[in-house]
C-alpha positions as CSV (number, residue, x, y, z in Angstrom):
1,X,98.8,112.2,72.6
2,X,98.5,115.9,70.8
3,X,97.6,116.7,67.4
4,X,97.9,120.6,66.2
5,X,95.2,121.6,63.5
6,X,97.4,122.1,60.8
7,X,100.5,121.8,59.6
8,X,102.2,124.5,57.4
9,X,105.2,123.5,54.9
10,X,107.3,126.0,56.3
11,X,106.6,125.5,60.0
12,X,109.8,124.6,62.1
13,X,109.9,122.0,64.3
14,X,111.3,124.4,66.9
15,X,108.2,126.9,66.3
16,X,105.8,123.5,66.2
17,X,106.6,121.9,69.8
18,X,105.7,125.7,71.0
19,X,102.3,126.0,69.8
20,X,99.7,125.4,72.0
21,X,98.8,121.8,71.6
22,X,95.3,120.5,71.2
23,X,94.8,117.3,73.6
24,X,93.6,114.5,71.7
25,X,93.5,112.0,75.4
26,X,93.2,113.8,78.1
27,X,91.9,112.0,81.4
28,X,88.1,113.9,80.5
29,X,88.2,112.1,77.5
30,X,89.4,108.6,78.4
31,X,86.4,108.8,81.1
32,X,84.0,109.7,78.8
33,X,84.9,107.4,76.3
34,X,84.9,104.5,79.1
35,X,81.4,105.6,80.1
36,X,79.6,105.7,76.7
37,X,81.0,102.2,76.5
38,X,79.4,100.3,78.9
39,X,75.8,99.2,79.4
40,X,74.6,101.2,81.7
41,X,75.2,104.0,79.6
42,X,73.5,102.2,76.8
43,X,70.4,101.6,78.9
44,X,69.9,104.9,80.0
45,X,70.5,107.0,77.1
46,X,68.2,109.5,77.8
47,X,66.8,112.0,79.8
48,X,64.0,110.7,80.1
49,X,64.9,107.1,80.8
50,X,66.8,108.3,84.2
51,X,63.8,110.5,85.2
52,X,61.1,107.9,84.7
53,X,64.2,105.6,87.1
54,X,64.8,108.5,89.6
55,X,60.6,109.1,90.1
56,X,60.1,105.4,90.4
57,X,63.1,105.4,93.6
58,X,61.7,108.3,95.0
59,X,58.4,107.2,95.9
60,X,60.4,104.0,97.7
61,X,62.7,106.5,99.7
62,X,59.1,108.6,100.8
63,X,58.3,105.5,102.4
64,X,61.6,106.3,104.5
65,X,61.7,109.6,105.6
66,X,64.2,108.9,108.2
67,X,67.0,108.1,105.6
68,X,65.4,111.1,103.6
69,X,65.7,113.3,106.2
70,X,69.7,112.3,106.7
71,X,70.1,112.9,102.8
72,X,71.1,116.5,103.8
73,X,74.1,118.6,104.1
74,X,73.2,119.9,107.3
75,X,72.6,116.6,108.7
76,X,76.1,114.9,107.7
77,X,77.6,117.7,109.1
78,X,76.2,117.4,112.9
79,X,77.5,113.9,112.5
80,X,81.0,115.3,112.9
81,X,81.1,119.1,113.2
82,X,85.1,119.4,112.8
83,X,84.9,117.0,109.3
84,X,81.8,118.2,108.5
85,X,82.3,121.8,107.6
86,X,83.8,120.0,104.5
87,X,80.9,118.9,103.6
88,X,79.3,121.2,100.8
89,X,75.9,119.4,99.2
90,X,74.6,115.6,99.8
91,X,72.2,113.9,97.5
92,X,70.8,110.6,96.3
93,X,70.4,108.6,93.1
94,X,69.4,105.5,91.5
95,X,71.7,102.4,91.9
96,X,71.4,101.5,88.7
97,X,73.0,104.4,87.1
98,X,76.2,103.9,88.8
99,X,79.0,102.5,86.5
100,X,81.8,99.9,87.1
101,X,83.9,99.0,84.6
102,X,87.6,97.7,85.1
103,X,88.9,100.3,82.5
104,X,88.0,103.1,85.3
105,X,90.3,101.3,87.7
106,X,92.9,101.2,85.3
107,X,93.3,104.7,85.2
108,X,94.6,104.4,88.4
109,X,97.9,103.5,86.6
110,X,97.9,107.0,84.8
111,X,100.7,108.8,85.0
112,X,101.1,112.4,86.0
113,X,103.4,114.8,87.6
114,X,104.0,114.8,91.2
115,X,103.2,118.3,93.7
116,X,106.6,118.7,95.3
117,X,105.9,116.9,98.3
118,X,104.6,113.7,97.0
119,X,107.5,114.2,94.7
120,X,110.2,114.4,97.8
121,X,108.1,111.4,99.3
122,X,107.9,109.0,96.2
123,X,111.2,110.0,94.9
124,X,110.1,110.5,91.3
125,X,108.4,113.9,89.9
126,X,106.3,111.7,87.2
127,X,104.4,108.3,87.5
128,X,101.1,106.9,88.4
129,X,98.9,107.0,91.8
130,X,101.6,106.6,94.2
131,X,99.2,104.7,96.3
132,X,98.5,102.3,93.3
133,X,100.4,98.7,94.4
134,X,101.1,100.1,98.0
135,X,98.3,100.7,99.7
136,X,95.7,98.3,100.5
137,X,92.9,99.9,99.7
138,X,94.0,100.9,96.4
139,X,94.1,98.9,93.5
140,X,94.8,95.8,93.1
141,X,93.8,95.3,96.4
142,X,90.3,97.0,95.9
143,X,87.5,94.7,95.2
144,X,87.4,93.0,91.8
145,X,84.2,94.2,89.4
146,X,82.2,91.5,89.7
147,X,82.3,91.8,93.8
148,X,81.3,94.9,93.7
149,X,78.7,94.9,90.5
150,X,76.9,92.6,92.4
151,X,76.3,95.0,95.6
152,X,75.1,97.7,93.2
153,X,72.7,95.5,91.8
154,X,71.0,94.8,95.2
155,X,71.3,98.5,96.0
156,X,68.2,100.7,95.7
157,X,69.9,104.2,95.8
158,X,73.8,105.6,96.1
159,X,73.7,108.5,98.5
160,X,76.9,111.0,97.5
161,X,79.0,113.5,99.4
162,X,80.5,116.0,97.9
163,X,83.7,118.4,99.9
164,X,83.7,122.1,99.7
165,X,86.5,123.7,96.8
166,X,89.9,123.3,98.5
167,X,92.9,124.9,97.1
168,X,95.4,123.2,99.5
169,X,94.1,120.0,101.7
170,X,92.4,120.5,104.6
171,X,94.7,119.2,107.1
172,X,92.4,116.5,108.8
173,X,94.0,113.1,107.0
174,X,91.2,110.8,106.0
175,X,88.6,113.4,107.1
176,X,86.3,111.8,104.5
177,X,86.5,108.3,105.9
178,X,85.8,108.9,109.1
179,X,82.6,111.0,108.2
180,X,81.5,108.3,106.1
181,X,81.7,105.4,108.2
182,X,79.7,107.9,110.5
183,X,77.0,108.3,108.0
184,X,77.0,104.7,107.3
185,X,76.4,104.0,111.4
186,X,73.8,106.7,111.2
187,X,71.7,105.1,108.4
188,X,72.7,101.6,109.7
189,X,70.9,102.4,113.6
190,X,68.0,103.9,111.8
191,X,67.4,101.1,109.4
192,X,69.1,97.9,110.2
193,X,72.9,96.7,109.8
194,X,72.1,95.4,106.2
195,X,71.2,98.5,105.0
196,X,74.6,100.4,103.5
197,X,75.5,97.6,101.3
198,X,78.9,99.0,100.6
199,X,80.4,102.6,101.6
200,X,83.1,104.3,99.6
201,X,86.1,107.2,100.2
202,X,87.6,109.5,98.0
203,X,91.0,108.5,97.4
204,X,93.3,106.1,99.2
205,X,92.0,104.9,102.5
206,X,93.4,107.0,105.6
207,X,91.8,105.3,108.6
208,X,95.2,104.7,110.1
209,X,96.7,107.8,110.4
210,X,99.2,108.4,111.5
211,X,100.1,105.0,111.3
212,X,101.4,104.3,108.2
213,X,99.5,101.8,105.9
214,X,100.9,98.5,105.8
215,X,100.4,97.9,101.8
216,X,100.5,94.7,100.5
217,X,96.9,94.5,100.7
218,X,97.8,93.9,104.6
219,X,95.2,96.0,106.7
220,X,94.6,96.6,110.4
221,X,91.1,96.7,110.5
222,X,89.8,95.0,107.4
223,X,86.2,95.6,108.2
224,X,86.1,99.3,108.2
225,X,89.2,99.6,105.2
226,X,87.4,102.5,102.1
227,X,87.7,101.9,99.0
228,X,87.8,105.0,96.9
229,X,85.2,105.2,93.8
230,X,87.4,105.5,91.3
231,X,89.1,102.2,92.9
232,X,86.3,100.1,92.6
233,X,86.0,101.0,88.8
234,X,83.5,104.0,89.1
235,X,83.1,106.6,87.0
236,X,83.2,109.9,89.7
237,X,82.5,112.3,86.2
238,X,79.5,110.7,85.3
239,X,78.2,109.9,88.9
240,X,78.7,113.3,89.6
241,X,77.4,114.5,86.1
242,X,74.2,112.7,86.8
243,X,73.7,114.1,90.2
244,X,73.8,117.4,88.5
245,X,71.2,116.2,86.1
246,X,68.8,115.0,88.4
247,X,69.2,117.6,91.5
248,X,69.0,120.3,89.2
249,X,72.4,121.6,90.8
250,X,75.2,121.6,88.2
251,X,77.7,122.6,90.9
252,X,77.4,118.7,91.5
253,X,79.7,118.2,88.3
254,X,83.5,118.0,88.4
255,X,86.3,119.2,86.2
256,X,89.5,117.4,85.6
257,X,92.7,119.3,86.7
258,X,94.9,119.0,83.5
259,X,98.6,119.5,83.7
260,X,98.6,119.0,87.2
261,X,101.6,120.6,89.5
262,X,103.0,122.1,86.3
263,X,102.6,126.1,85.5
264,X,100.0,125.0,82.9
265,X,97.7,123.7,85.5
266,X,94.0,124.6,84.6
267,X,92.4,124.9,88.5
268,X,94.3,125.6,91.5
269,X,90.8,124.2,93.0
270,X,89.6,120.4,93.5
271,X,86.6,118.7,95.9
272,X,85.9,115.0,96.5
273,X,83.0,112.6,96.3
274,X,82.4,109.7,98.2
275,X,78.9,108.1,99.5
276,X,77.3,104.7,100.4
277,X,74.7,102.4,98.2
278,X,71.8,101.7,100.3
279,X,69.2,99.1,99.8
280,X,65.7,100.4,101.2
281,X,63.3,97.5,102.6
């Protein structure tokens, strides 16, 4: 949807549809809409409210420094030195601020134009998350809401991961998943195996490559399958928005690409965040 700022009597409809359009939807502003709708939102309105929340988790992670100590770059990275030197920052914050609402994984269903190789692949140059329907760790085979809600709830922090800038991808398929489920192993020998109580990916899951994934919500190994964030109904913007908040690192926030693999597009650059929710005993 585009709206222009004004419209002159004597303004052809050839000379309108070439002015530069202001976007009225963009994907920014369906997130951000979606976000200040929900509860959490709501609850935490202000600064000061998600301070007074991040002080009172970080005197329960002091009483861990083990898992504090892994809430580093440099440690992830050692995990898994060829992934790793993806990794650009790690930090933590409270479970409570992280959002699910179903509108979130609707946008999974967005449509947008296709790079030429996904293009070539899918057949189309135009539609939504090719993975969306196919694979089986994308929606609707990602778990529902309330599934997920409830392992936030019981969660005491969500550590996040956030990739380097890449301009093309890094040519290690489902680098990500592997590093995570490595974190979560990490965490899950210091502490015990209840510990992670749910780890995430950034995008769709690419455990099996270079086997192809067997859609259908069909999986080979079930018990290690990612989810990404966005798949489970989570706001990345505002997860990411609020690291920058509380870390005091605004590099932690992201910018939607708009008018993706198109001459218009606004970055040539992109990064990924993924993480685990941990529950600290």
């Amino acid at each position: 949807m585009v709206y222009l700022d004004y419209y002159p009597e004597n303004i052809s409809r050839r000379t309108m549809m070439s002015v530069q359009p202001r976007i009225a939807y963009d994907v920014q502003v369906i997130h951000d809409c979606i976000v200040r709708d929900t509860d959490i939102y709501r609850t935490f309105d202000t600064t000061s409210k998600k301070l007074s929340l991040y002080r009172e988790k970080e005197k329960l992670l002091n009483r861990h420094p083990e898992i504090k100590k892994m809430i580093s770059a440099r440690f992830v990275r050692s995990l898994d030195p060829k992934r790793g030197k993806f990794v650009e920052k790690v930090g933590w914050l409270p479970a409570e601020l992280v959002i699910t609402d179903q509108r979130i994984r609707e946008m999974c269903r967005n449509m947008f134009t296709y790079n030429k190789s996904l293009s070539e692949k899918a057949g189309i140059s135009f539609g939504p998350c090719p993975g969306f329907g196919k694979m089986s760790a994308c929606p609707p085979y990602s778990p529902l809401l309330e599934e997920m809600g409830a392992k936030l709830n019981q969660a005491d922090i969500f550590i996040a991961i956030q990739s380097i800038y890449f301009v093309e991808p890094p040519g290690l398929p489902g680098w990500q998943d592997i590093l995570v489920h490595k974190f979560k192993k990490a965490i899950e020998k210091q502490e015990d195996k209840d510990t992670v109580l749910a780890a995430f990916g950034a995008g769709p899951c690419q455990l099996c490559h270079p086997k192809p994934c067997l859609g259908g919500g069909e999986c080979r190994a079930p018990e290690k399958r990612l989810f990404a964030l966005e798949s489970c109904g989570i706001p990345v913007g505002q997860l990411c928005s609020d690291l920058a908040f509380l870390t005091g690192d605004p590099d932690w926030r992201i910018k939607f690409i708009r008018y993706y693999a198109t001459p218009r597009q606004s970055s040539k650059q992109w990064k990924v965040t993924f993480g685990v929710a941990v529950k600290l005993k």
